[in-house]
N, C-alpha and C positions, 0 to 999 in steps of 0.2 A: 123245173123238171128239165133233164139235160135226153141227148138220144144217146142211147146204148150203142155199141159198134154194131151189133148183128140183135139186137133182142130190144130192139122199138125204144120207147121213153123208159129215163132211168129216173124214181120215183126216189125223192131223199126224205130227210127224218125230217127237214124245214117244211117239205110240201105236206106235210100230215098232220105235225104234231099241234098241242094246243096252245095257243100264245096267251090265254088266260090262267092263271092259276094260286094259288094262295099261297105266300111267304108265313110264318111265325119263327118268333125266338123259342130257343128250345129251353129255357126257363118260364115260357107261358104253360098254364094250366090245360089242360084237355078242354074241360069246360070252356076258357076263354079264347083259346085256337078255334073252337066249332061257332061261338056267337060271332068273331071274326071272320070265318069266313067269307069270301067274298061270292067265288066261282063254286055253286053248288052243283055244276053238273063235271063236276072235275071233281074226282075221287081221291087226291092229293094233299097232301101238306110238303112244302119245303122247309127245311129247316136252317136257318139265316146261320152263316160263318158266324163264329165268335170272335173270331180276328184274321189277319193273311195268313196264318199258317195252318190253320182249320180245314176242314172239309165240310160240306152241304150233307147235311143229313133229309131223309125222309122218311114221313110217316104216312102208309095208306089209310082209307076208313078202316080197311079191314082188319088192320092194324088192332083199331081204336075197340073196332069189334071184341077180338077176339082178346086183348090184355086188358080192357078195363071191361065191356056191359056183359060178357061171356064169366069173367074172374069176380063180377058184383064189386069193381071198387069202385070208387066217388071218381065223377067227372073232375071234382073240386081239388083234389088231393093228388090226382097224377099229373107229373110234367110232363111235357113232350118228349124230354130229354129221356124218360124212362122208356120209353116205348117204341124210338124212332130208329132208324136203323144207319149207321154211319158209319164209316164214309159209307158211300152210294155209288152204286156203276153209274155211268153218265155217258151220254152218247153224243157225239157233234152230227151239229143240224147236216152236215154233208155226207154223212152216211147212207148208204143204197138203204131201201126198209128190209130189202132180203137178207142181209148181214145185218141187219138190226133185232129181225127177229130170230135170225140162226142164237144171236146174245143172247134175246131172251129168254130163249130154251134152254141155251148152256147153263144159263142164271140161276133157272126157276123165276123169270121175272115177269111181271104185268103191264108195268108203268116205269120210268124211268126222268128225271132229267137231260133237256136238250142244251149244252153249255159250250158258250161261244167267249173269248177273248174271258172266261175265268168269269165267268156272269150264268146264270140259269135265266135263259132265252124261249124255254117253252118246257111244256112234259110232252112225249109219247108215248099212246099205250098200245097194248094189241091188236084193240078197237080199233085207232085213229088206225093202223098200219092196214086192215084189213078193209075199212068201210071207205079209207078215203084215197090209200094208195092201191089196193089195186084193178080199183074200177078205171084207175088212168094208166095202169103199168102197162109193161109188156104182155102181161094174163092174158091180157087181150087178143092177143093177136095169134 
């Protein structure tokens, strides 16, 4: 957290966001993405480059919700690849969370990738930005 010129501590997307979170290939199944998971209280999936010229895909639960247990198909029978959304907006961890969320609004977005030096380094969601940055922000003051 850095100090704003005139509006107290400047909260970034590094001091929020979550440094836990699940990777799969987008060729894994729904089914074997969700028995993999690791971080159940992260509402995410990332979805791994297929090579350097690729982009990071993601898929939320809600995602998962609403295209496979909402549609009745098999957990067994969807890839990730069918359901995940790509490319992905993607935020660097040094962004203020105020222009992070103005994104999210412009977006429609929830949750996002945090991507440092071409790497996903963390997710932030609306939550982390609300519950954790601005009980430390400027709000405060």
């Amino acid at each position: 957290m850095t100090q704003g010129v005139d509006q107290g501590p400047v909260v970034r997307v590094r001091d929020v966001m979550k440094t836990q979170f699940d990777v799969v290939d987008g060729m894994d199944t729904v089914q074997n993405a969700l028995k993999e998971m690791q971080y159940h209280d992260t509402k995410v999936l990332i979805v791994k480059k297929r090579h350097e010229g690729d982009e990071f895909g993601i898929v939320l639960l809600s995602d998962i919700a609403k295209q496979v247990l909402a549609k009745g198909r098999a957990v067994e029978r969807v890839n990730i690849y069918e359901i995940m959304t790509k490319p992905v907006v993607m935020v660097s961890p040094d962004m203020h969370i105020r222009y992070c969320a103005r994104l999210f609004v412009n977006f429609g977005l929830s949750r996002t990738p945090v991507v440092e030096n071409d790497q996903v380094i963390g997710v932030v969601s609306f939550t982390d930005m609300v519950l954790k940055g601005l009980s430390t922000s400027f709000y405060d003051h």
